[in-house]
C-alpha positions in Angstrom: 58.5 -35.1 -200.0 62.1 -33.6 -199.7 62.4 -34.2 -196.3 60.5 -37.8 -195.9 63.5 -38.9 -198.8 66.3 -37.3 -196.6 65.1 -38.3 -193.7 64.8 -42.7 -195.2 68.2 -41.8 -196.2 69.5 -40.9 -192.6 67.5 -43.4 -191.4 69.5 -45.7 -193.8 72.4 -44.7 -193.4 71.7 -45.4 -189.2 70.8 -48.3 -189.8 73.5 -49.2 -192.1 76.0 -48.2 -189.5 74.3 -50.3 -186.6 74.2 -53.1 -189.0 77.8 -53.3 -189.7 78.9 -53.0 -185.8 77.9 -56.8 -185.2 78.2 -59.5 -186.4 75.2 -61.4 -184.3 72.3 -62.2 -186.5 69.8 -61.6 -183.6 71.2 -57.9 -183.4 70.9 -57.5 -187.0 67.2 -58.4 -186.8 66.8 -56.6 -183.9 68.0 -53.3 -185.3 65.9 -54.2 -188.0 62.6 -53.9 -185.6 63.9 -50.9 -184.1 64.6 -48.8 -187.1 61.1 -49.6 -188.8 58.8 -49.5 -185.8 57.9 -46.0 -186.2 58.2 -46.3 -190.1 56.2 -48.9 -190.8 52.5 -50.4 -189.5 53.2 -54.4 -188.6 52.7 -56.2 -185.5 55.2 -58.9 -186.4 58.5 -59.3 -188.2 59.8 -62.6 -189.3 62.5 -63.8 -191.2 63.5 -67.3 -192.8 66.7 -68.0 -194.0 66.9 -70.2 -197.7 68.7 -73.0 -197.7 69.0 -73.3 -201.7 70.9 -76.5 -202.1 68.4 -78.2 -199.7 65.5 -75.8 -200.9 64.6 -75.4 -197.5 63.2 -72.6 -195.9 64.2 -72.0 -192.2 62.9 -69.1 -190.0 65.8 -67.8 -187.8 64.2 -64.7 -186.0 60.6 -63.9 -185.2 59.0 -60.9 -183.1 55.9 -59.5 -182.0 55.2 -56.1 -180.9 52.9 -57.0 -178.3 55.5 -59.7 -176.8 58.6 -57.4 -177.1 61.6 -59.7 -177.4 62.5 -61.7 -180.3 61.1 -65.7 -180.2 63.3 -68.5 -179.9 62.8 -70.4 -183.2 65.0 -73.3 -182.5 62.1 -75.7 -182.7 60.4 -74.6 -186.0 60.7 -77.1 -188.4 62.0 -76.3 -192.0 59.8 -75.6 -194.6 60.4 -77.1 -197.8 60.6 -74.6 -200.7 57.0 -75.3 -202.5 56.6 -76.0 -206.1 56.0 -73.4 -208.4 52.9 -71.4 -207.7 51.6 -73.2 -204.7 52.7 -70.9 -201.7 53.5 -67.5 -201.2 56.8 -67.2 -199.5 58.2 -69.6 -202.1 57.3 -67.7 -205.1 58.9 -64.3 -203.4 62.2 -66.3 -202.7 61.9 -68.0 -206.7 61.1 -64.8 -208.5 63.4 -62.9 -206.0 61.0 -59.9 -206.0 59.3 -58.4 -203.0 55.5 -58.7 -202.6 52.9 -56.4 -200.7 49.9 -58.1 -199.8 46.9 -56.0 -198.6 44.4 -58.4 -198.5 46.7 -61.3 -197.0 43.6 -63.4 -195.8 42.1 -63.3 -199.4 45.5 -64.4 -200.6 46.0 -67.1 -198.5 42.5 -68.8 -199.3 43.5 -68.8 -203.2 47.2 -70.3 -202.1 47.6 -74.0 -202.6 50.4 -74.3 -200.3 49.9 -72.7 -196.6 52.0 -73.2 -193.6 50.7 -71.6 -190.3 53.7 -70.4 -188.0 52.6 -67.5 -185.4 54.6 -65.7 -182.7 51.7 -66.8 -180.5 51.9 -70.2 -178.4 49.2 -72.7 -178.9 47.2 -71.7 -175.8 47.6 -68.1 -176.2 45.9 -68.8 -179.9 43.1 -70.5 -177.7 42.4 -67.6 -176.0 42.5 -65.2 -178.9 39.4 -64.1 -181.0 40.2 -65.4 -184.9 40.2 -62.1 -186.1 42.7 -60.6 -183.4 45.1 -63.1 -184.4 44.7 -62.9 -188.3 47.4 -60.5 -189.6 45.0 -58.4 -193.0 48.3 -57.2 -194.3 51.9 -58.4 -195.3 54.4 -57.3 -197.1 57.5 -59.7 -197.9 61.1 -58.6 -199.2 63.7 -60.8 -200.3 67.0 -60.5 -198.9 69.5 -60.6 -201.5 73.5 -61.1 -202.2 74.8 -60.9 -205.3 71.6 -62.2 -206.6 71.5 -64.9 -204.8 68.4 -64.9 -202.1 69.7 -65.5 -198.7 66.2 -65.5 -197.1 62.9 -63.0 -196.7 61.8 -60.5 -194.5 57.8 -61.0 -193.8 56.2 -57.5 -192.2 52.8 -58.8 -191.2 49.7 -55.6 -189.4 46.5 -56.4 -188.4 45.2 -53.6 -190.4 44.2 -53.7 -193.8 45.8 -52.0 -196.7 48.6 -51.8 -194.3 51.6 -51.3 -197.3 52.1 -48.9 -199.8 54.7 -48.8 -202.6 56.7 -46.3 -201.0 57.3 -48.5 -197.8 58.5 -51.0 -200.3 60.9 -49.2 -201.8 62.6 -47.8 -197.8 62.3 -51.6 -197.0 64.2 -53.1 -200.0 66.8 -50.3 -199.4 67.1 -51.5 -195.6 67.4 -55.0 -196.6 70.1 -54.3 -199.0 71.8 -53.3 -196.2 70.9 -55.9 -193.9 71.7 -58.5 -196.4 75.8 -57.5 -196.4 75.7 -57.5 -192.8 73.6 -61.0 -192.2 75.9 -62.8 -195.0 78.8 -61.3 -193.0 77.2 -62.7 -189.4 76.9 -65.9 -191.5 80.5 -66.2 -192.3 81.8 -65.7 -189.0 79.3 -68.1 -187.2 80.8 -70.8 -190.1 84.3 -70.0 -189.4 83.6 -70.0 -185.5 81.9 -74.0 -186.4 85.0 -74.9 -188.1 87.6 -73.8 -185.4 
């Protein structure tokens, strides 16, 4: 157990370092993906920025395993935060906890609120059986400044009791880290727009 703690704390502190050498939020995410692809069982990684005076929810980097490179997102729509208790993403971002979900498909039929967005194009869907393209697990961690949410991570695996506890706990430590270095990229993309 020794080891497995030094070795999430070297992989932290790697990660850390990587993190604070850009300042693009692509690269951030994309160092995100890296560092847990061995760590962690998920098939994609999203992440949504908040938008808290607007209480809109915006997703600014997606990836799939299977598809390699990160999507472009440009064309999601916003996602209006929903009201209290009727979606999942919304209550993470309110109660600015992280939440592992290991029977994601059980929780999404009891949700009152569900917005489908998928790494996968319309036709590709087509051609996939339901249950190939139905992620079983998810686990979703708050990023957070000052205690202020600046968005969520969403880990989704097509396996089943994908998430456990301790994954939690290295992926809220990685996301502390990743949260300095996205509100730094976010600072410098608004100083670039007002020059």
């Amino acid at each position: 157990k020794i080891n497995k703690q030094n070795s999430e704390r070297n992989i932290l502190y790697r990660a850390g370092r990587l993190f604070s050498q850009t300042l693009d939020v692509t690269a951030i995410f994309n160092a995100v993906f890296d560092v847990i692809t061995d760590i962690v069982d998920f098939s994609e990684l999203f992440v949504a920025r908040y938008e808290s005076k607007e209480k809109l929810i915006k997703y600014i980097y997606m990836r799939s395993k299977q598809s390699g490179e990160h999507i472009d997102v440009s064309n999601v729509p916003a996602i209006p935060l929903a009201p209290k208790g009727f979606g999942i993403l919304s209550d993470v971002i309110r109660r600015s906890e992280s939440i592992i979900l290991n029977d994601y498909q059980e929780t999404l039929k009891r949700s009152k609120t569900t917005v489908k967005v998928s790494v996968q194009r319309k036709d590709e869907l087509a051609n996939t059986a339901e249950s190939e393209s139905k992620p079983q697990s998810a686990v979703i961690v708050p990023i957070i400044l000052d205690d202020n949410v600046l968005g969520v991570i969403q880990l989704y695996s097509q396996n089943k009791d994908a998430y456990t506890s301790e994954q939690l706990v290295f992926l809220e430590g990685l996301m502390q880290q990743a949260s300095l270095a996205y509100h730094n990229a976010m600072l410098f993309q608004k100083a670039q727009d007002e020059i």
